[in-house]
C-alpha positions as CSV (number, residue, x, y, z in Angstrom):
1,X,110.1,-62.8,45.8
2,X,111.2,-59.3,47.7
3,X,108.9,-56.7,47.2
4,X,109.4,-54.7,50.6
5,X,111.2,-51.6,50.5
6,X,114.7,-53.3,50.6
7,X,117.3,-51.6,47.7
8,X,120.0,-52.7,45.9
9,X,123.9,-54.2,48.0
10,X,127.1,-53.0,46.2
11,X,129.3,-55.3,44.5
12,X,131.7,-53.9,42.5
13,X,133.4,-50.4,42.9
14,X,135.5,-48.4,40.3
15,X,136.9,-45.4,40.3
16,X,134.8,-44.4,37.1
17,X,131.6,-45.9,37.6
18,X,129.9,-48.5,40.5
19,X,128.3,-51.1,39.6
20,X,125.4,-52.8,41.8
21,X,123.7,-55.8,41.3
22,X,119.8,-56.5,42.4
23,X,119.2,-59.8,44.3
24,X,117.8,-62.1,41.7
25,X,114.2,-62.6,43.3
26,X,114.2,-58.7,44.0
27,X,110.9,-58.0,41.5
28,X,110.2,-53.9,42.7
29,X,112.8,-51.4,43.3
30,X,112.3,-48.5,45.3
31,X,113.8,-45.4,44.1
32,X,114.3,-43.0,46.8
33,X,113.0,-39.2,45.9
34,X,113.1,-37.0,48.4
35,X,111.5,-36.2,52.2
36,X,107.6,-35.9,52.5
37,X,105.1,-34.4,54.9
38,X,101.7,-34.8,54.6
39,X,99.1,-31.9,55.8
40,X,96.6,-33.1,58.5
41,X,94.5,-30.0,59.0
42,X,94.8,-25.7,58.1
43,X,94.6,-22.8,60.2
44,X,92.1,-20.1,59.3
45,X,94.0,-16.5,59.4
46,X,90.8,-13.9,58.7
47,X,92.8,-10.4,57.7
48,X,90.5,-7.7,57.2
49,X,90.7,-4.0,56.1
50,X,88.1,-1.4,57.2
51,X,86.5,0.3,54.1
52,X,84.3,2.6,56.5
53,X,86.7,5.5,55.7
54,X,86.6,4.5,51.9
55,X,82.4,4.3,51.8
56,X,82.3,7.6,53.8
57,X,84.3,9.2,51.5
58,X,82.6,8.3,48.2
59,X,78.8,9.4,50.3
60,X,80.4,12.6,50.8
61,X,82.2,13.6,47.8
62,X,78.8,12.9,45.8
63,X,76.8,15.5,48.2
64,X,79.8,17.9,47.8
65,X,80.1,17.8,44.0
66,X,76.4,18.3,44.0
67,X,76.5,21.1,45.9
68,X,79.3,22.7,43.1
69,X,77.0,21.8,41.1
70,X,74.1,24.1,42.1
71,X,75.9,27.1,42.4
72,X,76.5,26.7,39.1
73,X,73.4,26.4,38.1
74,X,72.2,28.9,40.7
75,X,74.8,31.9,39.7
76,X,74.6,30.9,35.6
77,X,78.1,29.9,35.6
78,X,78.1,28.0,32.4
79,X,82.1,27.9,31.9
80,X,82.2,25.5,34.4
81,X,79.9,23.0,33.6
82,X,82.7,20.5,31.8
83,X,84.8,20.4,35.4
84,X,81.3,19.3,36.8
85,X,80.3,16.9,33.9
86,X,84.4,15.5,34.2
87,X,83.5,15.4,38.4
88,X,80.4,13.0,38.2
89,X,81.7,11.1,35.0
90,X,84.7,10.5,37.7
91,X,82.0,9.4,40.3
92,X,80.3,7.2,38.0
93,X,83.5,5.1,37.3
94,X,84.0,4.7,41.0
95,X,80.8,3.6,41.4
96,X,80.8,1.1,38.6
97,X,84.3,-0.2,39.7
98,X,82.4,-0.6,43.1
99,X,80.1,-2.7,42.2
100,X,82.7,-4.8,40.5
101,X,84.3,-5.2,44.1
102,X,81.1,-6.1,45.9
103,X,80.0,-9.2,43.4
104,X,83.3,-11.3,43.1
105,X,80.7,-14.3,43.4
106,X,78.2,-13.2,41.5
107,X,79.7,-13.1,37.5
108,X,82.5,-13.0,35.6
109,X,83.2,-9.1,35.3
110,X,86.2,-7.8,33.2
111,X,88.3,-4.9,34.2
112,X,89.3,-1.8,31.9
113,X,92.9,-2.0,30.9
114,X,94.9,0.2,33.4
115,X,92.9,0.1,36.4
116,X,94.7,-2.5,38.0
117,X,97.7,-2.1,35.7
118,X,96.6,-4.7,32.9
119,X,93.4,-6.5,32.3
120,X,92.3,-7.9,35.4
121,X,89.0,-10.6,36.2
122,X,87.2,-10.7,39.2
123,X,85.0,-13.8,39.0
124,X,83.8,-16.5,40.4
125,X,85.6,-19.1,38.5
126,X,89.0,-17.5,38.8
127,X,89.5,-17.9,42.2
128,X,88.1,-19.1,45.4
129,X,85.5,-16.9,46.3
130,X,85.1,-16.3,50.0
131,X,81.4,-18.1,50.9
132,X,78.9,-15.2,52.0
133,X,77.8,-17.4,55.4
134,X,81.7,-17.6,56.1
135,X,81.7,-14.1,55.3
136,X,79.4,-13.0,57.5
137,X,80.0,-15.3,60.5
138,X,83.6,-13.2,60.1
139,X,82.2,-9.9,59.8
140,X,80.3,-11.1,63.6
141,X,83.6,-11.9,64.4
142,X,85.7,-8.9,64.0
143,X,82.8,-6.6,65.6
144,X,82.3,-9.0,68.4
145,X,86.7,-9.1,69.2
146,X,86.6,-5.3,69.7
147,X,84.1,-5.5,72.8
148,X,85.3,-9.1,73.8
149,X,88.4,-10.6,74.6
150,X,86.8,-14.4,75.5
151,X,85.6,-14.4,72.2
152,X,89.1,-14.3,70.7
153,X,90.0,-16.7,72.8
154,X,87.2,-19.5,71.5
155,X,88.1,-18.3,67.9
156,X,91.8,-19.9,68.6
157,X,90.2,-22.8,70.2
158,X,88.5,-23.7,66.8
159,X,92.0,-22.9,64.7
160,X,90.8,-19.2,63.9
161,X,92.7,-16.3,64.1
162,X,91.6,-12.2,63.2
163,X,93.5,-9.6,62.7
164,X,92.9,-5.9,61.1
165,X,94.9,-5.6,58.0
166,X,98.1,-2.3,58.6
167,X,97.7,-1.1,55.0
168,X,99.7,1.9,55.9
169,X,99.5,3.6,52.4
170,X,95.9,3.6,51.9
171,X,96.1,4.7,56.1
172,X,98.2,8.2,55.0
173,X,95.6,8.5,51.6
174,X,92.7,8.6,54.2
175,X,94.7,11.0,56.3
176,X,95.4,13.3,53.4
177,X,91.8,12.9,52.0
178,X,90.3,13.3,55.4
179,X,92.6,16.8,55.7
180,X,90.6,18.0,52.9
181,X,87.3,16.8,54.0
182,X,88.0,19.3,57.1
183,X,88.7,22.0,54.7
184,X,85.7,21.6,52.4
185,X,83.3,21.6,55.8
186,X,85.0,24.5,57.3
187,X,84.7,26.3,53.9
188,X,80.6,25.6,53.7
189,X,80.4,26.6,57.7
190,X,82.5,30.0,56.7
191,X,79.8,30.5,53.4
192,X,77.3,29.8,55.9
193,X,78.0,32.9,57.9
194,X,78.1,34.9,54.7
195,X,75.3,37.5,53.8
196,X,74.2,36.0,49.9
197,X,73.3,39.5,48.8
198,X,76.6,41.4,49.2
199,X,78.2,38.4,47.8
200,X,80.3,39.1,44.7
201,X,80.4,37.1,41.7
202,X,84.0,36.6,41.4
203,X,84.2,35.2,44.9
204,X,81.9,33.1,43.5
205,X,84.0,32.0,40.4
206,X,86.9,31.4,42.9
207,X,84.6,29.4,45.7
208,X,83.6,26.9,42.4
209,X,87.1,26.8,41.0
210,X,88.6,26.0,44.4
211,X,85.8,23.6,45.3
212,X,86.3,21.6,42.0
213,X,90.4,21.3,42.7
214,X,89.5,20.1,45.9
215,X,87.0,17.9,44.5
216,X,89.3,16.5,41.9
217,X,92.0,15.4,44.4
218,X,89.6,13.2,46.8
219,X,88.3,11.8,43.6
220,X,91.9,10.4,42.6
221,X,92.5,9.5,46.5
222,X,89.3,7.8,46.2
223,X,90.3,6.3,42.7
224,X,93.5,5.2,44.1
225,X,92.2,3.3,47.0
226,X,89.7,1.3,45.0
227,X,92.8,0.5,42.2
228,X,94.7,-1.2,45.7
229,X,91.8,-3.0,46.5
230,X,91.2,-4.4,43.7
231,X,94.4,-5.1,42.9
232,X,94.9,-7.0,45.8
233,X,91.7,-9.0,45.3
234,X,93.1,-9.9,41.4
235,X,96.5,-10.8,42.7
236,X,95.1,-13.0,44.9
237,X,93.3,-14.7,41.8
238,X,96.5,-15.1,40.5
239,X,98.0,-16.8,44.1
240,X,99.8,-13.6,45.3
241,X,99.2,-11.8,48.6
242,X,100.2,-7.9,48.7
243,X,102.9,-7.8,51.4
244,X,100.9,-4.6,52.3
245,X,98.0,-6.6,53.0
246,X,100.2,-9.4,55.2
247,X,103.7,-8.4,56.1
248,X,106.5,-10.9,56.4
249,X,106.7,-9.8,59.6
250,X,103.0,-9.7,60.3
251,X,102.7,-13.1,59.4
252,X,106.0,-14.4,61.2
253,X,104.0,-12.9,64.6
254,X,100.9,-14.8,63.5
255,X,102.9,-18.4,63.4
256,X,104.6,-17.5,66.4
257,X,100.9,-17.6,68.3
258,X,99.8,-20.3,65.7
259,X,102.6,-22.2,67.1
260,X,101.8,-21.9,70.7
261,X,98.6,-23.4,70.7
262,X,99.3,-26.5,68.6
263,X,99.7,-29.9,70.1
264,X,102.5,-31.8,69.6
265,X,101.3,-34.0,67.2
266,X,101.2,-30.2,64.6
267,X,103.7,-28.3,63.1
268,X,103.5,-25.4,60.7
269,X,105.1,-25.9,56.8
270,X,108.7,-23.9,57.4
271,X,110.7,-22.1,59.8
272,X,109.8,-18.6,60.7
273,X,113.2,-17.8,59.4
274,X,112.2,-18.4,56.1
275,X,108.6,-17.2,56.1
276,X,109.0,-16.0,52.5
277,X,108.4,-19.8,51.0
278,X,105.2,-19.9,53.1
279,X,103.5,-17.3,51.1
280,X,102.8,-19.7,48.5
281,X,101.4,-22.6,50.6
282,X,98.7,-20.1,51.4
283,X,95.1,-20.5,50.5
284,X,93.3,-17.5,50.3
285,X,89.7,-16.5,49.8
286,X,88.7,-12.4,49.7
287,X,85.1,-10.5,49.6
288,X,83.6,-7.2,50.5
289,X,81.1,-7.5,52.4
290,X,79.5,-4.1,54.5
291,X,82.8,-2.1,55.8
292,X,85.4,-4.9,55.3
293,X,87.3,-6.3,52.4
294,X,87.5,-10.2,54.0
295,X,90.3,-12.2,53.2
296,X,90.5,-15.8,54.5
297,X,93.6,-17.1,54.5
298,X,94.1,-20.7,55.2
299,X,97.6,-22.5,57.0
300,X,98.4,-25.5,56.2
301,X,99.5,-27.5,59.5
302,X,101.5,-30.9,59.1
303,X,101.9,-33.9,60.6
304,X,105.3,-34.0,62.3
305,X,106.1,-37.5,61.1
306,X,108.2,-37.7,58.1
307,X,108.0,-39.8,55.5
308,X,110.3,-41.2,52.5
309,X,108.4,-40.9,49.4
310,X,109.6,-43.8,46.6
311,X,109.1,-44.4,42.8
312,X,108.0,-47.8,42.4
313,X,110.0,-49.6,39.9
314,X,109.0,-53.3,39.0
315,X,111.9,-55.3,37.5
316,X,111.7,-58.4,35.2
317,X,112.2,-61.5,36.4
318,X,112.8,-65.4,34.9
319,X,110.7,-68.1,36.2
320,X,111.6,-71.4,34.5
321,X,111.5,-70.1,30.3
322,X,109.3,-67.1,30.8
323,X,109.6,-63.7,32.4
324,X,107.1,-62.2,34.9
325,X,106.5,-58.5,35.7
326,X,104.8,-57.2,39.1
327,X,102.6,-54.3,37.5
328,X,101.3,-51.9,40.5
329,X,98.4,-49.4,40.5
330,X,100.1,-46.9,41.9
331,X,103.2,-45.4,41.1
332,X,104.5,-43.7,44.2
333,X,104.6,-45.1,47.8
334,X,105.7,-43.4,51.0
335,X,107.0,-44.8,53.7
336,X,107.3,-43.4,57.2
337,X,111.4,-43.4,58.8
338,X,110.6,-46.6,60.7
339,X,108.5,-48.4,58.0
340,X,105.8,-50.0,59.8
341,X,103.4,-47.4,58.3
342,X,102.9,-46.1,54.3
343,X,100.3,-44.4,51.8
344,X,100.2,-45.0,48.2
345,X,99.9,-42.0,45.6
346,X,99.3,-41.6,42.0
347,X,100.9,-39.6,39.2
348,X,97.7,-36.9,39.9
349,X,98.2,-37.1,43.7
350,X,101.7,-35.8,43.2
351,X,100.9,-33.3,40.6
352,X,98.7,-31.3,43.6
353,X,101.6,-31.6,46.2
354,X,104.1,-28.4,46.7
355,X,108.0,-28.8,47.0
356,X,109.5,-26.3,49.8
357,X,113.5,-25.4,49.4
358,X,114.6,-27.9,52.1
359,X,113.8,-30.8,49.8
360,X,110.4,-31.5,51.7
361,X,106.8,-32.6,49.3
362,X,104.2,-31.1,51.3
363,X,101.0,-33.2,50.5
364,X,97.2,-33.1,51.4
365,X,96.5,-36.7,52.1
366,X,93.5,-37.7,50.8
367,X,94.4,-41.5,50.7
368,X,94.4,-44.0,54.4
369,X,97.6,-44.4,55.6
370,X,98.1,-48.5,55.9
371,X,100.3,-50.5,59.0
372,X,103.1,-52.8,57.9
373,X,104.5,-55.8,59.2
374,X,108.2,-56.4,59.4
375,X,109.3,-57.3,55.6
376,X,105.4,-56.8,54.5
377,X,105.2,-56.7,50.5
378,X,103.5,-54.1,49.6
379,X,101.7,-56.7,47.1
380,X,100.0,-57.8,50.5
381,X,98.6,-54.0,51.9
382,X,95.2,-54.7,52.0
383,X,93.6,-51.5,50.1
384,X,90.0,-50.5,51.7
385,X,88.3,-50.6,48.5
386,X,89.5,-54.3,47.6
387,X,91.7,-53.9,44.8
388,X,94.4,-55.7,43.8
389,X,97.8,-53.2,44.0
390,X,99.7,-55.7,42.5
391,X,99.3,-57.7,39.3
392,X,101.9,-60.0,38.2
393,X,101.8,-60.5,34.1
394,X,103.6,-62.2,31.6
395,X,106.6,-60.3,29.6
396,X,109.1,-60.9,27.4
397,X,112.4,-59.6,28.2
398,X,113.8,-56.4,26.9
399,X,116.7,-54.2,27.6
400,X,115.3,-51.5,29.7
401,X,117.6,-48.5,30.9
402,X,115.6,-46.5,33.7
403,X,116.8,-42.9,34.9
404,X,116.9,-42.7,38.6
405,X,116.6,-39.8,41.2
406,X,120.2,-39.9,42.4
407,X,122.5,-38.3,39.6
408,X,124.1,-40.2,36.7
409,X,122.6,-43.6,38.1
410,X,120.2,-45.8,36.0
411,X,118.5,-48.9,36.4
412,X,118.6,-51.6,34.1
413,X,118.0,-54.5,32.9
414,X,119.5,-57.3,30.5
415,X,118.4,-60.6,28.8
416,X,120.4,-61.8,30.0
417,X,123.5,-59.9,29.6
418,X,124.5,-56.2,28.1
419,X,127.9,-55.6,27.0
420,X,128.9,-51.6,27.3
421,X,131.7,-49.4,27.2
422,X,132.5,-46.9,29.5
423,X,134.7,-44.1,28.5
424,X,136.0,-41.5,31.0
425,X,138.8,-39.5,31.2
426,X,141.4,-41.8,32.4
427,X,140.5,-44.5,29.9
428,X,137.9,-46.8,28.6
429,X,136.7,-49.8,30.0
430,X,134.5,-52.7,28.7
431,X,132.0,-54.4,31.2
432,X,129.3,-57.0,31.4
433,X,126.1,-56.6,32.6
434,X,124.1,-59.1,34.1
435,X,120.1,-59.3,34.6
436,X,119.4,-56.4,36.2
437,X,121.0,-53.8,38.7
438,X,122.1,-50.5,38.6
439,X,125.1,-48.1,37.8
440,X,126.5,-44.8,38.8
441,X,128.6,-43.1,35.9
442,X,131.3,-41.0,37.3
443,X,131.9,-36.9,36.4
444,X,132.2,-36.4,32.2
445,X,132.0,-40.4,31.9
446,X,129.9,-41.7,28.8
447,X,128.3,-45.3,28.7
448,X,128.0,-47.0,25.2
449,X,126.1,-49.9,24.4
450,X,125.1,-50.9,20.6
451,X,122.8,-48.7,19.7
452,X,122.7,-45.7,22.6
453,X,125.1,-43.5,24.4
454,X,124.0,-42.4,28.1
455,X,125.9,-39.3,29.3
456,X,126.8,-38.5,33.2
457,X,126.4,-34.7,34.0
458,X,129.0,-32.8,35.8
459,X,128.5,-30.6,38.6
460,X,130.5,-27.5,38.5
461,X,131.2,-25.4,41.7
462,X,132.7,-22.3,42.4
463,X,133.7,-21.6,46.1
């Protein structure tokens, strides 16, 4: 009874269809779906942006408004206390906002529509939440690579590398807001030097009204930086990365160093020439914590064996007057190109593995991987936890017709003979079908049996 991975032989060829019959004691067929590499351990890339400028400006745009504030107060200027209310009402927001950004792991916290162009959540359950002892052992990190090269170099030694975030737009907001910090100071220092009691009251008005303006547009710089931030940390709840955050080519130069210090036994997910499709392979995890926004992002690195990942299919079979079926627990098996070693997987195993453009399942491998003996059954793997991974059962026999990966080809299997009709565009022909095997329908051909039709797709090109 043949149960290792050996497929169907050819028999009979037509130009409309080909017809290939399964050995008789074949009881499993192996349908072939695509390439598969199996992730055997991540890379952690820590990108952080420096908030210092951010925290600074918020500290000082509160003492400044306060000090608008006073002169009103002091000089009885009563039509300007709406542009103050409006200027700590603004503060307050950014402050509440704030507080959003600092507790991503403490609660669920919903966002006003039109802060971060929608209605956002930053929470806990939503996405992977960078762990605070992580967090912190980062933040020692980044201070500690500034004064010490060696410690960068143990970082890579344990799969870790840093790097300081280029968000160049919130770098020339910082610059502009910082431009006007200059002017507010030199203003006060110019006040300052000012005798109070020859002051006039319009200079006055004009100091206040100037002051507020100024006020205004840190606010929105201020307002505008926290909207990026937090818009980054909700699009990564939703498995994006800003490309302002992590460039294409940012992260190409990052591989490029990953790559040199892997052994050969590593490999990363894609080419560097397509470093787009890696963006979504990437696990990341963000939080504020002091002066950094913290965003762990996590490589996947892959064993550099391939493997051949196969549907099992068990076929009916005739034993004296009854028919037997090899029922296995698992539905998928993956063999690797030499086929003295395999893993098995389930219908949920594959649901949590990712398909790259070159026809490659990149899975985490959470199963053992078994040895094989030449022409092994899979029936005899010996599974760690004692279970039988085959199970052979009593059936009766019905026709089955089975959709296979390749295109316009089917499995199937008759008791013990189908009669069809195969109608293409050069004619009709009637066939026989014996016990089981398989056929591949040509272009625009139609099978017909009794009660079914099966249709063959075409493939359409233009060149």
């Amino acid at each position: 009874m043949l149960l290792s991975p050996v497929h169907a032989q050819s028999t009979n060829n037509h130009q409309s269809y080909n017809l290939t019959s399964l050995d008789e004691n074949q009881a499993i067929y192996f349908d072939r779906l695509s390439n598969l590499q199996y992730i055997k351990d991540e890379w952690r890339l820590v990108v952080y942006y420096n908030m210092t400028t951010y925290w600074k400006g918020l500290s000082d745009i509160k003492s400044y408004v306060n000090h608008i504030k006073t002169m009103c107060i002091t000089h009885s200027s009563k039509q300007y206390q709406s542009i103050i209310v409006q200027l700590e009402q603004e503060i307050s927001e950014i402050e509440h906002y704030d507080m959003l950004l600092k507790n991503t792991n403490e609660a669920p916290m919903r966002l006003r529509r039109g802060l971060v162009n929608g209605v956002g959540y930053i929470a806990n359950s939503l996405f992977g939440v960078l762990d605070e002892r992580f967090a912190e052992k980062y933040k020692s990190d980044i201070e500690q690579i500034s004064h010490n090269e060696k410690h960068l170099q143990n970082l890579i030694k344990n799969q870790t590398s840093i790097m300081e975030s280029e968000f160049n737009i919130l770098r020339r907001n910082e610059n502009v807001m910082n431009k006007q910090f200059s002017f507010i100071n030199q203003r006060l220092q110019d006040l300052a030097r000012e005798v109070y009691e020859v002051r006039l009251v319009n200079q006055d008005n004009n100091y206040i009204t100037s002051s507020s303006l100024a006020a205004s547009i840190i606010l929105s710089n201020l307002r505008w930086i926290q909207q990026t931030l937090i818009g980054t940390v909700t699009d990564i709840s939703h498995g994006r990365i800003d490309s302002h955050l992590l460039s294409p080519e940012q992260l190409s130069y990052q591989l490029s160093i990953i790559s040199s210090q892997l052994n050969g036994k590593l490999t990363i997910p894609v080419d560097i020439k397509n470093i787009k499709d890696l963006y979504r392979l990437l696990k990341v995890s963000p939080r504020v914590i002091s002066n950094y926004l913290i965003i762990e992002i996590k490589i996947p690195l892959l064993s550099n064996e391939m493997f051949e990942l196969n549907k099992i299919i068990s076929i009916s079979q005739k034993q004296g007057q009854h028919y037997y079926q090899f029922l296995t627990s698992v539905s998928f098996i993956a063999y690797n190109l030499h086929k003295d070693t395999a893993f098995l997987l389930s219908e949920e195993d594959l649901k949590s593995c990712t398909h790259i453009p070159s026809d490659i399942l990149l899975c985490s491998l959470n199963m053992p991987i078994y040895d094989l003996k030449m022409k092994q059954s899979i029936c005899d793997i010996k599974i760690i936890n004692h279970a039988h991974l085959c199970k052979s059962v009593k059936s009766s026999c019905e026709e089955r017709w089975i959709k296979l990966h390749r295109p316009n080809t089917w499995l199937y299997t008759c008791c013990p003979e189908c009669q069809v009709r195969i109608i293409c565009a050069n004619g009709v022909t009637m066939t026989h079908l014996i016990n089981n095997g398989i056929i591949t329908l040509g272009q625009g051909c139609t099978l017909k049996g009794d009660t079914f039709s099966i249709y063959a797709h075409n493939n359409f090109s233009v060149i």
